[in-house]
Backbone bond lengths (Angstrom), bond angles and torsions (degrees), N, CA, C in turn:
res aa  C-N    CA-C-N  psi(-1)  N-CA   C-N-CA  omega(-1)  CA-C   N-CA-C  phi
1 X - - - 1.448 - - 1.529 108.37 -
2 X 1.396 111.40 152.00 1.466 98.52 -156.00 1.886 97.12 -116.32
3 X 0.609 144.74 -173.08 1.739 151.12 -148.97 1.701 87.73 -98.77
4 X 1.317 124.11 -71.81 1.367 113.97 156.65 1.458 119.70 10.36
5 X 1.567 111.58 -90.67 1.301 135.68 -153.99 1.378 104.17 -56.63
6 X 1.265 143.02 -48.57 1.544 139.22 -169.19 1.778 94.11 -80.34
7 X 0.730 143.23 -34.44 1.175 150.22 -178.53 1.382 116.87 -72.36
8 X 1.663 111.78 -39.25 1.445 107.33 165.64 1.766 114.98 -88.82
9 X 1.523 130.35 -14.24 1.266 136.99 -168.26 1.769 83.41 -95.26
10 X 1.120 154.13 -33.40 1.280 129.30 159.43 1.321 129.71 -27.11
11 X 2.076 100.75 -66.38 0.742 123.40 156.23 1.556 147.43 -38.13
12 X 1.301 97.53 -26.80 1.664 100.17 150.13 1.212 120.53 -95.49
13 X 1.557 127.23 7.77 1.357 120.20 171.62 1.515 106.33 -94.87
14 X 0.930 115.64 -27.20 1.596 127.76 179.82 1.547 96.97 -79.66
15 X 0.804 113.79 -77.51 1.918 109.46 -158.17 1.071 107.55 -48.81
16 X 1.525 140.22 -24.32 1.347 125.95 174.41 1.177 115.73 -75.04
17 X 1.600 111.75 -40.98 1.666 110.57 -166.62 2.105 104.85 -78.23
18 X 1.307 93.60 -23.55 1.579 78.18 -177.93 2.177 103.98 -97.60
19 X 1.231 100.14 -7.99 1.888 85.39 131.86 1.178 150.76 -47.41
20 X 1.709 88.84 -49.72 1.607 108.99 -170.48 1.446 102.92 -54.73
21 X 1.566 127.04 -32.15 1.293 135.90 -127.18 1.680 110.61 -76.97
22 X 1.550 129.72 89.91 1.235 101.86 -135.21 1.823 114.16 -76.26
23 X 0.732 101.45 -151.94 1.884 99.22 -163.85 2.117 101.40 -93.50
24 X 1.089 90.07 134.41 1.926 90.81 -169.61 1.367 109.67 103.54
25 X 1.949 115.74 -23.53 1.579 104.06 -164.45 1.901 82.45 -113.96
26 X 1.529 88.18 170.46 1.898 103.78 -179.88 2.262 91.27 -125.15
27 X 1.632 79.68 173.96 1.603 98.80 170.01 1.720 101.30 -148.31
28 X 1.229 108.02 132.69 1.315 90.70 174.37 1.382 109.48 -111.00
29 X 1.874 115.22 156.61 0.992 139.50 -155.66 1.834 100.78 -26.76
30 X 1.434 92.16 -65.04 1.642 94.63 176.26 1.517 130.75 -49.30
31 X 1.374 104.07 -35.29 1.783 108.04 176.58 2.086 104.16 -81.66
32 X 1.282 103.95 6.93 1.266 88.46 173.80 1.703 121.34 -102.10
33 X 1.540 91.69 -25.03 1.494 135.77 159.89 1.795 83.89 -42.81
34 X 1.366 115.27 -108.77 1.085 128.69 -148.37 1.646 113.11 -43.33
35 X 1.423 104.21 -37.32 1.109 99.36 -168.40 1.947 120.54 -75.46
36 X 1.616 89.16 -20.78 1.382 101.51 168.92 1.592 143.97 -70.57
37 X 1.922 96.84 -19.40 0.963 133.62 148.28 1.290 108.82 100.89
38 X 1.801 105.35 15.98 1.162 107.81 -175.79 1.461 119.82 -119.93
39 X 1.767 107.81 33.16 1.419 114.95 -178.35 1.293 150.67 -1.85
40 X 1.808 92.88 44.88 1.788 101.84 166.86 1.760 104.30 -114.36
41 X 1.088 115.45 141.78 1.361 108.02 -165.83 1.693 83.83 -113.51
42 X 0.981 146.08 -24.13 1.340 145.71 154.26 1.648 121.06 -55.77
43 X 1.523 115.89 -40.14 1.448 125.97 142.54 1.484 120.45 -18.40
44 X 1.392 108.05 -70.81 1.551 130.23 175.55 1.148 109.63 -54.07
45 X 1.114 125.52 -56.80 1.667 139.24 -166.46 1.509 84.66 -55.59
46 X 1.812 140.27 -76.46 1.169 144.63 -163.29 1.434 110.99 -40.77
47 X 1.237 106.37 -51.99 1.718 128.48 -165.25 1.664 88.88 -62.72
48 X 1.455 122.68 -56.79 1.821 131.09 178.11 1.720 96.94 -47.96
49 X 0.847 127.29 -55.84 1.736 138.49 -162.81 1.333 93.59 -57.24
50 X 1.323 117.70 -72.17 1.217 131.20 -167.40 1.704 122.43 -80.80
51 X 1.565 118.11 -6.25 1.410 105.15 168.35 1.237 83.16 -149.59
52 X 1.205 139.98 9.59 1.861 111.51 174.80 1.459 127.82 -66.97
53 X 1.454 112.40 6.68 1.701 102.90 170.11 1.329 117.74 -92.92
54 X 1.946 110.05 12.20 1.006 129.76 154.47 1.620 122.20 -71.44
55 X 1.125 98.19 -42.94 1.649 117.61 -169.29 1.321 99.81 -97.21
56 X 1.867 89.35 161.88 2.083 84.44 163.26 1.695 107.39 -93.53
57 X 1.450 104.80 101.52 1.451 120.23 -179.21 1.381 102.63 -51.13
58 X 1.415 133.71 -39.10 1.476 128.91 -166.00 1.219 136.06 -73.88
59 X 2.034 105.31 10.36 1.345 140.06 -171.94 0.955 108.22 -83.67
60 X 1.483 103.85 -42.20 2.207 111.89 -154.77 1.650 78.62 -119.28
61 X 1.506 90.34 140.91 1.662 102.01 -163.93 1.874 84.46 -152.34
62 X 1.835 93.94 169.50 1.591 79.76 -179.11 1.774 130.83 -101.12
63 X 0.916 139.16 -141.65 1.627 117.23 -176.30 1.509 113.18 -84.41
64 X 1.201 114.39 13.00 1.455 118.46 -173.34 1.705 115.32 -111.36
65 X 1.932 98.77 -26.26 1.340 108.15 -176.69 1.237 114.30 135.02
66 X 1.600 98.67 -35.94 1.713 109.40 -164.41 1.337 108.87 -100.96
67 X 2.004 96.34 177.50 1.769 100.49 -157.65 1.667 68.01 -126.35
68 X 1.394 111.26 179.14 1.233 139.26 177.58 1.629 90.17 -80.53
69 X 1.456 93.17 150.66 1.439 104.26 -177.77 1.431 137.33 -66.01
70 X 1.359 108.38 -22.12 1.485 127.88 174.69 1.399 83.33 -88.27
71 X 1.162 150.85 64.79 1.382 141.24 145.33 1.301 112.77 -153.73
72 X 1.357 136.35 -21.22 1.081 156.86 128.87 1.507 110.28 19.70
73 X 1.513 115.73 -68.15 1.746 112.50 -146.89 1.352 86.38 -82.79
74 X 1.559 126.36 -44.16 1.319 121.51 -153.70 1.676 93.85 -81.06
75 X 1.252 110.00 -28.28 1.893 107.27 179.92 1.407 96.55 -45.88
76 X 1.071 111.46 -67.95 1.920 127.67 -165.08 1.788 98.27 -35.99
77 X 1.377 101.37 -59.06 1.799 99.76 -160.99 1.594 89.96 -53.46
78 X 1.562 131.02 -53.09 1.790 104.43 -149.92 1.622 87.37 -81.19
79 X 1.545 140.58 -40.82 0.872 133.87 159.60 1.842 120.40 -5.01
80 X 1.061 106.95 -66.77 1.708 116.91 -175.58 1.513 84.89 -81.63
81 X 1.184 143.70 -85.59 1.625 139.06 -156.91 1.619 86.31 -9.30
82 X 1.468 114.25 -72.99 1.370 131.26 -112.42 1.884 80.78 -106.47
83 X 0.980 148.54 -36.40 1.290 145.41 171.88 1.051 120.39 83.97
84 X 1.370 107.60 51.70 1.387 141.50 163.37 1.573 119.92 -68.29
85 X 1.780 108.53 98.74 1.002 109.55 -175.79 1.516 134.16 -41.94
86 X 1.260 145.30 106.70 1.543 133.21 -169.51 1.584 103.68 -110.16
87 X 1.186 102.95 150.62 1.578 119.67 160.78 1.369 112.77 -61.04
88 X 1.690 104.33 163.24 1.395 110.94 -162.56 1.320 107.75 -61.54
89 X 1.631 131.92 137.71 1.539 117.56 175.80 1.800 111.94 109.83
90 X 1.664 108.89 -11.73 1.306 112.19 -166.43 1.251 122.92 51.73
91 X 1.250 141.65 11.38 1.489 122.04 -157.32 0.810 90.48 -108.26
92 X 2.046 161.25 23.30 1.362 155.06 -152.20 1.467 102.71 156.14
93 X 1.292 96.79 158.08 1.846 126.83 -165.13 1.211 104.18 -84.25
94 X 1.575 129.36 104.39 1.389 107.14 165.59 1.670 109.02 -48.12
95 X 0.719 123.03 131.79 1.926 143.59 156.22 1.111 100.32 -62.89
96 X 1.121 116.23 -92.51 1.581 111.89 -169.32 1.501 121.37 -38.75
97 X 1.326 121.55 -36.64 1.910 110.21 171.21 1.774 92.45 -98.67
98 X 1.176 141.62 -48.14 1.260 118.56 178.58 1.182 151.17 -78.37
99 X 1.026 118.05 1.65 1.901 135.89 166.78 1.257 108.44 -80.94
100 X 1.437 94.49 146.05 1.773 112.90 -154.61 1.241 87.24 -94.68
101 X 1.106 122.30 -163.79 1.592 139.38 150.96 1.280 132.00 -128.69
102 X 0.800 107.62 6.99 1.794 115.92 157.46 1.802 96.36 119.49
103 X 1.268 109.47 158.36 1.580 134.73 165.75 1.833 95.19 -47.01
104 X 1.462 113.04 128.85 1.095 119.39 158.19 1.325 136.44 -52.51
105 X 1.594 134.16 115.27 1.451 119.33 -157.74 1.070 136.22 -74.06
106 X 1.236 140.65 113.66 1.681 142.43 -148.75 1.716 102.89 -37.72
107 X 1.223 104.84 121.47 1.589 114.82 156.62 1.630 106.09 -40.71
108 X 1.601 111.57 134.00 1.320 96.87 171.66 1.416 101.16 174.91
């Protein structure tokens, strides 16, 4: 297996679930981690760096709420589109009303 391959099979564990993520709700770095089952929340963050203008990056935020600052203005616009609850000040996700809880688990 070549260095590639774990790096791109992440990558399909991530890009779907922070698809899933629906519009108004967040995941943070760590709940995307966990839920992926591959508990690096710094993992995620790389995988966001490196393909989130694939994804809607403005979903997965970090355990506090917030995005890095150069990400900020454009967070805000889908942020308001989408009516994504924020803490006082806008600069971060309320958590507590906006975090999802994960994709429902396959009937089975």
């Amino acid at each position: 297996m070549t260095a590639r391959a774990p790096r791109r099979r992440y990558l399909d564990d991530v890009g779907p679930l922070v698809d899933a993520i629906p519009p108004g709700r967040v995941l943070t770095y760590g709940d995307v981690a966990e839920l992926t089952g591959w508990g690096a929340p710094r993992a995620v963050g790389t995988v966001m760096a490196r393909h989130g203008h694939e994804l809607p990056w403005w979903r997965v935020v970090r355990a506090d709420g917030s995005l890095a600052e150069g990400l900020l203005a454009r967070a805000r616009l889908h942020w308001a589109e989408e009516g994504t609850p924020l803490r006082v000040g806008g600069d971060a996700v309320d958590l507590e009303r906006a975090r999802w809880e994960g994709p429902e688990p396959a009937a089975g």
